[in-house]
C-alpha positions as CSV (number, residue, x, y, z in Angstrom):
1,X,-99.0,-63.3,5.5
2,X,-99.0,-63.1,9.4
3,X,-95.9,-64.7,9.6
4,X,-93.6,-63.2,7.8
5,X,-94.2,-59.8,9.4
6,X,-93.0,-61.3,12.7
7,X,-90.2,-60.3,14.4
8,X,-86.9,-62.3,14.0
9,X,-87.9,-63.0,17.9
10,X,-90.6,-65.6,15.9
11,X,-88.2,-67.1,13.8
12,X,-88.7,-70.6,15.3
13,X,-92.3,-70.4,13.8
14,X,-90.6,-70.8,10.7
15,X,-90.3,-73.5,8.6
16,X,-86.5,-73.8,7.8
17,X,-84.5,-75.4,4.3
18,X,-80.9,-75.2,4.1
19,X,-79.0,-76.2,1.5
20,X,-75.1,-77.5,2.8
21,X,-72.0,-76.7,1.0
22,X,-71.7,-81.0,2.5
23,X,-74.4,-83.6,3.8
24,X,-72.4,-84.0,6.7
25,X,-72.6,-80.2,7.6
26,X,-69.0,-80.5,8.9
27,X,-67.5,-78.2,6.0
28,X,-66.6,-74.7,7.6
29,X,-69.3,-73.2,5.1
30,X,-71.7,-75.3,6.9
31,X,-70.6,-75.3,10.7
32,X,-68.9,-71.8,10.6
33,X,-71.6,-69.9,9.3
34,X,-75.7,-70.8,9.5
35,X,-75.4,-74.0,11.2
36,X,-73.7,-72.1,13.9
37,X,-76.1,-69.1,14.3
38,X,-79.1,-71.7,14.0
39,X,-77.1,-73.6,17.1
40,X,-76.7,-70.9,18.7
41,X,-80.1,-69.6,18.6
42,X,-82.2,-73.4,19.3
43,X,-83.5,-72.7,15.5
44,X,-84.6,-76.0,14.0
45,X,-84.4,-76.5,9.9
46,X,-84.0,-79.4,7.4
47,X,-82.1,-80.5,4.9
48,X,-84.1,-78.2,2.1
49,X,-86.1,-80.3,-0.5
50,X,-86.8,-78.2,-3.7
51,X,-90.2,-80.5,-4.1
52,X,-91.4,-79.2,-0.3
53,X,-92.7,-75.5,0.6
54,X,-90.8,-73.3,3.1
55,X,-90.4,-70.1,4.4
56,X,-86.9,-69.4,4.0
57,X,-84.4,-71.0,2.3
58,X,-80.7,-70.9,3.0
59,X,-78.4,-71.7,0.1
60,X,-75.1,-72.5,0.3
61,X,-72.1,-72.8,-2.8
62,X,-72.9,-76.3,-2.4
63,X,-76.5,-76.0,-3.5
64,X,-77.9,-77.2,-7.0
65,X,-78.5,-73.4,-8.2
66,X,-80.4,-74.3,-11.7
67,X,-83.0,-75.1,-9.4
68,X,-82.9,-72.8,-6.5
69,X,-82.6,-69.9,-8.4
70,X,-86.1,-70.7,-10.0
71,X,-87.6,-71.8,-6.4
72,X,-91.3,-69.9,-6.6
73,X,-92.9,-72.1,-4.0
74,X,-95.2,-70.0,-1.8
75,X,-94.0,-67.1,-0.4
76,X,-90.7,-68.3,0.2
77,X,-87.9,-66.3,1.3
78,X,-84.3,-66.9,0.0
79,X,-80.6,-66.5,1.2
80,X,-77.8,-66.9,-0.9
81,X,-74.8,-67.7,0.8
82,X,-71.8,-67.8,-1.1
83,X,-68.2,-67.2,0.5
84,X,-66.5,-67.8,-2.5
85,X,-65.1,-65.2,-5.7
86,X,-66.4,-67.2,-8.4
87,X,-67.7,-63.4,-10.1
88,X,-64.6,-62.2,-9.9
89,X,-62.8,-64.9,-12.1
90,X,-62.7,-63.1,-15.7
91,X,-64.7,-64.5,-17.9
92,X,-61.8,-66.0,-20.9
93,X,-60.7,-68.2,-17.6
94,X,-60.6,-71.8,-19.1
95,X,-61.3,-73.6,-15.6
96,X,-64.1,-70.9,-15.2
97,X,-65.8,-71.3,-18.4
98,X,-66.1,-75.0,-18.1
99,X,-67.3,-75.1,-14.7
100,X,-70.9,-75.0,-15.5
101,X,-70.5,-77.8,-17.4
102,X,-68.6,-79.6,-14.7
103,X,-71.3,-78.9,-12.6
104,X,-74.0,-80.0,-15.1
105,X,-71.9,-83.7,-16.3
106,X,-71.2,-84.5,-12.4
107,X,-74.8,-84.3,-11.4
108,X,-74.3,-81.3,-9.4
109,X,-76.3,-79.3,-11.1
110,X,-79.9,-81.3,-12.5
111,X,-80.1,-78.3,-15.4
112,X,-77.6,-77.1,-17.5
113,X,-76.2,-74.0,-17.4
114,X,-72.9,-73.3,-19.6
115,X,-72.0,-70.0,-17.4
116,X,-71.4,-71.4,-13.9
117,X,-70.9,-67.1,-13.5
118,X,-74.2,-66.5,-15.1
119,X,-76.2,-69.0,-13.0
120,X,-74.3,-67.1,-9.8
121,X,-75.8,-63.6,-11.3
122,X,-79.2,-65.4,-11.5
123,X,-79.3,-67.2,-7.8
124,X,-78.1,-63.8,-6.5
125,X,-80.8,-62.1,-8.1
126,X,-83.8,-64.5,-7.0
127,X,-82.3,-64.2,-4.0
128,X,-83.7,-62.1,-1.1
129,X,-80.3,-61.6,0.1
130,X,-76.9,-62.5,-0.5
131,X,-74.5,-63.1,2.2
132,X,-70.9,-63.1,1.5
133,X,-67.7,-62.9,3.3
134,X,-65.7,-59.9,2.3
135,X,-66.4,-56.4,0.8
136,X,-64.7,-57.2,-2.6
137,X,-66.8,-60.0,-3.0
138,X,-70.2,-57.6,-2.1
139,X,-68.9,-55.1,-4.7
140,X,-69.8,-58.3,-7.4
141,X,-73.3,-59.2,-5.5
142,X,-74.3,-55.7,-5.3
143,X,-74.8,-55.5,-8.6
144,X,-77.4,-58.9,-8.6
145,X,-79.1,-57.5,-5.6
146,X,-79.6,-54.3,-3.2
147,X,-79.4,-56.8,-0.1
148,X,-75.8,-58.0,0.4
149,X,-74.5,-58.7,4.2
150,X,-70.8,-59.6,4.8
151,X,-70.2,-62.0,7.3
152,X,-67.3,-64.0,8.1
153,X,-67.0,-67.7,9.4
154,X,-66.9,-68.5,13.1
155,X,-63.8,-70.7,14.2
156,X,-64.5,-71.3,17.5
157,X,-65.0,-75.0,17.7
158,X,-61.2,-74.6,16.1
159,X,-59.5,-72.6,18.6
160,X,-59.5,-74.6,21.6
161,X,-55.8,-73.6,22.5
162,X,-54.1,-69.9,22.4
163,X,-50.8,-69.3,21.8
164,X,-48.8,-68.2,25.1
165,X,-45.1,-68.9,24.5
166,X,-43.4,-66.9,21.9
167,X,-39.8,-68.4,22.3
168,X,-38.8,-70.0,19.1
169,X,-37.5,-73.6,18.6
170,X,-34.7,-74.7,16.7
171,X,-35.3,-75.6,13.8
172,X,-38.1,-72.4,13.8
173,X,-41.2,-73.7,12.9
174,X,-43.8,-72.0,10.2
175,X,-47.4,-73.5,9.9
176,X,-50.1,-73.3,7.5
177,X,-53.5,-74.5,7.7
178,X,-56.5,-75.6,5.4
179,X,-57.8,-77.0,2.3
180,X,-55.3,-79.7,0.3
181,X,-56.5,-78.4,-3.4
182,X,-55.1,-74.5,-1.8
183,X,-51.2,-75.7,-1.1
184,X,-50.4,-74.5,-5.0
185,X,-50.2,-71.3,-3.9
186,X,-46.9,-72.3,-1.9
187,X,-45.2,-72.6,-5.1
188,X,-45.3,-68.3,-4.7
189,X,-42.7,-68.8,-2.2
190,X,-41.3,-72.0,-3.1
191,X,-37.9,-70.1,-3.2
192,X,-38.4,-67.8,-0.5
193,X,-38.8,-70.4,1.8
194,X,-35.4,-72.5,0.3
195,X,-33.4,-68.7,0.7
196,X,-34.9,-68.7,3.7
197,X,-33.5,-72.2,5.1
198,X,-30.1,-71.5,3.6
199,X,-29.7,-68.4,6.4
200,X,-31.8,-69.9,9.4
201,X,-33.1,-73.4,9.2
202,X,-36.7,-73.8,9.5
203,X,-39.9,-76.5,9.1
204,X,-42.9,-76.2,7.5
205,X,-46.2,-77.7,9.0
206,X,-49.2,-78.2,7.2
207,X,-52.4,-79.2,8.7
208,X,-55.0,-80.5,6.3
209,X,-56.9,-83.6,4.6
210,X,-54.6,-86.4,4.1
211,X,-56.5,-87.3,0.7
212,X,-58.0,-85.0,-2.0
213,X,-59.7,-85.0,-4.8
214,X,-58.8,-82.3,-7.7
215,X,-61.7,-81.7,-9.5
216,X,-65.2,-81.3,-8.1
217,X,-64.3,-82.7,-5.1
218,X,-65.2,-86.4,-6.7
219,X,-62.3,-86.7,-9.4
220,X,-59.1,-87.3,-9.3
221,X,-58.2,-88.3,-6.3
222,X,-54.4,-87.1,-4.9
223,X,-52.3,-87.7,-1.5
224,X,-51.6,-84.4,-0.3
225,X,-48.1,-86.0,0.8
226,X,-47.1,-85.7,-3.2
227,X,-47.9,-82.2,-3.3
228,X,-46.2,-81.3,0.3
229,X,-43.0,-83.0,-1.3
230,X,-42.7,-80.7,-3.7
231,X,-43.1,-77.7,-1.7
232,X,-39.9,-77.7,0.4
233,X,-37.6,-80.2,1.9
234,X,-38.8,-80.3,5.3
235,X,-42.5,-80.3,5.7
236,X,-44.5,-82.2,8.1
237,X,-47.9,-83.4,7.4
238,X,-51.2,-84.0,9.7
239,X,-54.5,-84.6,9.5
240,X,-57.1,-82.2,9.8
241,X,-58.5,-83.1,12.9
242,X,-60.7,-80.2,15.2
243,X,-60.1,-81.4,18.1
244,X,-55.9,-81.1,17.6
245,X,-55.6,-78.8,14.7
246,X,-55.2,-75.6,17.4
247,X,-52.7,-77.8,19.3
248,X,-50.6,-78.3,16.6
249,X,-51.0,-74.7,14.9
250,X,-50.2,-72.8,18.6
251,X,-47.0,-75.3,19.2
252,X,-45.2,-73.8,16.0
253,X,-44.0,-70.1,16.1
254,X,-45.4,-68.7,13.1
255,X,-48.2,-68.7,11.0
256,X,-48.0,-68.2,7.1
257,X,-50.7,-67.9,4.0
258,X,-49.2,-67.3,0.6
259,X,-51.5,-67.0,-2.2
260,X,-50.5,-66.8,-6.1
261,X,-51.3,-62.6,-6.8
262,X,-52.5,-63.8,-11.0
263,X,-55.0,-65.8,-8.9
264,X,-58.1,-63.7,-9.8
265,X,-60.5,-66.3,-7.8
266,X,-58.0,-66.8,-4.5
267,X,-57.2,-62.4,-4.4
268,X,-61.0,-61.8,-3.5
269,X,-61.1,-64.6,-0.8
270,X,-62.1,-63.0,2.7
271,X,-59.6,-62.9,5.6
272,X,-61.0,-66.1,7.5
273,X,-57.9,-67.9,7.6
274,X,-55.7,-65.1,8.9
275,X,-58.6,-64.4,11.5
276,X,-58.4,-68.1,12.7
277,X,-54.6,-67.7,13.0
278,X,-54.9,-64.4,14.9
279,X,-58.0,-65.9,17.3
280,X,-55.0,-68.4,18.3
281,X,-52.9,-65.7,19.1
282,X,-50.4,-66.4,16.2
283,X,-48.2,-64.0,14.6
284,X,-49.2,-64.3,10.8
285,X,-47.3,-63.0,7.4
286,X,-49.5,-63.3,4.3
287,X,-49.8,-62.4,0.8
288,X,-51.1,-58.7,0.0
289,X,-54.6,-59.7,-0.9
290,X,-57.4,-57.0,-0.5
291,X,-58.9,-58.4,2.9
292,X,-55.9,-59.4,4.5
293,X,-54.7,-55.7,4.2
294,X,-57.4,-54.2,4.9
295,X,-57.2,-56.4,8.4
296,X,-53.5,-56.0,8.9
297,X,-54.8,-52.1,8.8
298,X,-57.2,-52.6,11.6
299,X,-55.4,-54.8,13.4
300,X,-52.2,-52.1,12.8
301,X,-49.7,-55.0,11.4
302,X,-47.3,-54.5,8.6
303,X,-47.2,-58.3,8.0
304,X,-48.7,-58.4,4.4
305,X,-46.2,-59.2,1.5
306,X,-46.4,-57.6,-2.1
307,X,-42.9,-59.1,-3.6
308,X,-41.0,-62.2,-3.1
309,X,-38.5,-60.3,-1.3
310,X,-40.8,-58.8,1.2
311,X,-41.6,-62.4,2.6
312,X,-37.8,-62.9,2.7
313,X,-37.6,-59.4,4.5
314,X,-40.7,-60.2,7.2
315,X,-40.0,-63.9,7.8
316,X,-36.6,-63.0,8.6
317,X,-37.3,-60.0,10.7
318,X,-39.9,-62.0,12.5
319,X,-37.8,-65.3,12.9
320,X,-35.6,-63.3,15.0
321,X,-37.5,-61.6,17.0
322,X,-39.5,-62.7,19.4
323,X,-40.8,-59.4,21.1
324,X,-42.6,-58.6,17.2
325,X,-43.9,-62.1,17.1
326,X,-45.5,-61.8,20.5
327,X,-47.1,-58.2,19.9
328,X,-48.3,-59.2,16.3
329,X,-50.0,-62.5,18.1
330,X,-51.5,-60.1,20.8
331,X,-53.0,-57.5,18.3
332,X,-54.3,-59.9,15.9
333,X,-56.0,-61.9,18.9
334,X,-57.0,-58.3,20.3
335,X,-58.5,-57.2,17.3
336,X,-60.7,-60.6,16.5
337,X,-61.9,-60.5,19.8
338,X,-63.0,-57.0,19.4
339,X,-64.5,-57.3,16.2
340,X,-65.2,-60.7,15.4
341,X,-67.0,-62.5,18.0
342,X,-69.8,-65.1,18.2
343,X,-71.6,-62.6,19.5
344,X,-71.6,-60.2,16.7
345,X,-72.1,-63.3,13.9
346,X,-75.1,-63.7,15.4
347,X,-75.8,-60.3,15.3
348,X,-75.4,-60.1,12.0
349,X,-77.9,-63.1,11.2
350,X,-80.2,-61.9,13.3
351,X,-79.9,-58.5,10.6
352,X,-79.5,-60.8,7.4
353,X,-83.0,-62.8,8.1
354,X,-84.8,-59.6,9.6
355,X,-83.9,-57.9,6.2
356,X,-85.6,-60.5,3.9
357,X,-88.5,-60.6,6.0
358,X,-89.0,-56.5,6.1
């Protein structure tokens, strides 16, 4: 009993399980978030093994939840990390209600559990404490359980290079990075970005996973080339790679991140991917969703689009003028580096694990 009334100064004393969003703990879920604090802090843990006795576990979206959310073993404490909006999908959502299934028929999951939302409701609430990544997604949790901390990934393995020159090329460059199955949401703007070309010609750069596979990430397997092609004319391609993805995002002169508005799941996403952007310095005009506005607020940028015509509107306006791109690159990076540094991630662990143990 000694043990867990320890300070989070005693946390090495503590046997460790962790359950990755991927083996290879290189998924941003993994790196960007616990692998990072438990870097950062010399704290040792395993791969967690359901059959083995711990005291805390950390699970990730990744983990089998049919069986961690019935883990009784000792007095073992659990986090529930989940970055993602699955509560917030409604529940008559066809991909949604067949997800548990998915989950249950691909060996994911070793139960089965036909609401893959229920069995999120039931992890969260055998959970000591949920940690999430936005406040519209701890509005859900809070309901499942009292302890919800929002934290947001850590990119800075990612942002090797900062954006100093604002001058833009010609043909003016947008870029967009991260995950292949995401790109759909450029068919928002699909026509935006054509209006756009017809006025002022310009190149889209994506940087991402060559390959992909659509379902579960183990079926059907795409090349991302296919999908670019029928986004816009001119798109360049390149592999996700960390040690050149911040080269190749700070050479272009603008950053973009369309998402589709009737996309219940992708609205309640946090505002990671407009922090990275803004941690590079780079000016960045997104879709209204809840947490990019809420940023754009803080960071006091009007660079958040309702309508199709307000991209055309701020991608023009921003396209030609390179004194607005360089102050909306300096207050994004000024407000991330205020509010949003390794420092205060850790912080924030440190007050996540201290809370299950109180």
């Amino acid at each position: 009993l000694q043990i867990f009334m320890k300070s989070i100064k005693d946390i090495s004393q503590l046997k460790i399980g962790y359950v990755p969003t991927t083996q290879s703990l290189e998924a941003i879920a993994d790196r960007g978030r616990f692998c990072n604090y438990a870097k950062k802090k010399g704290i040792k843990f395993e791969i967690a093994d359901p059959n083995e006795t711990y005291d805390l576990v950390v699970v990730t979206a990744g983990g089998d939840i049919s069986v961690w959310s019935k883990y009784q073993k000792g007095n073992a404490k659990i986090i529930y990390d989940q970055v993602d909006s699955y509560l917030a999908i409604p529940d008559f959502d066809i991909k949604g209600a067949l997800r548990g299934l998915a989950k249950f028929f691909s060996g994911q999951h070793r139960s089965l559990q036909l609401s893959y939302k229920k069995a999120i409701q039931n992890m969260s609430k055998r959970a000591d404490a949920v940690s999430c990544a936005s406040e519209v997604q701890k509005k859900d949790f809070i309901l499942h359980n009292k302890n919800v901390h929002v934290i947001l990934d850590v990119h800075n393995d990612l942002t090797q290079n900062i954006k100093k020159d604002y001058t833009a090329k010609k043909p003016f460059n947008l870029v967009w990075e991260g995950l292949p199955v995401t790109l759909h949401h450029f068919f928002e703007i699909r026509d935006v970005l054509k209006s756009v070309n017809s006025q002022q010609e310009i190149c889209l750069h994506i940087v991402t996973n060559l390959e992909y596979y659509q379902y579960l990430r183990k079926y059907g397997k795409r090349n991302t080339i296919d999908m670019c092609r029928k986004i816009f004319d001119h798109v360049y391609l390149y592999d996700w790679n960390i040690q050149l993805a911040s080269t190749i995002i700070c050479a272009c002169d603008m950053a973009i991140i369309p998402i589709s508005p009737n996309d219940s799941f992708a609205m309640g996403k946090p505002s990671n991917k407009l922090l990275l952007f803004w941690k590079m310095g780079m000016p960045t005009i997104t879709t209204a969703t809840p947490a990019y506005v809420h940023a754009m607020d803080q960071a006091n940028l009007d660079m958040a689009c309702q309508t199709k015509s307000e991209w055309s509107e701020k991608l023009l306006k921003y396209m030609n003028d390179e004194t607005a791109r360089r102050g909306a690159g300096e207050k994004g990076k000024a407000y991330t580096d205020s509010f949003f540094s390794d420092e205060n991630a850790i912080a924030q662990w440190d007050n996540l694990i201290q809370s299950v143990f109180e």
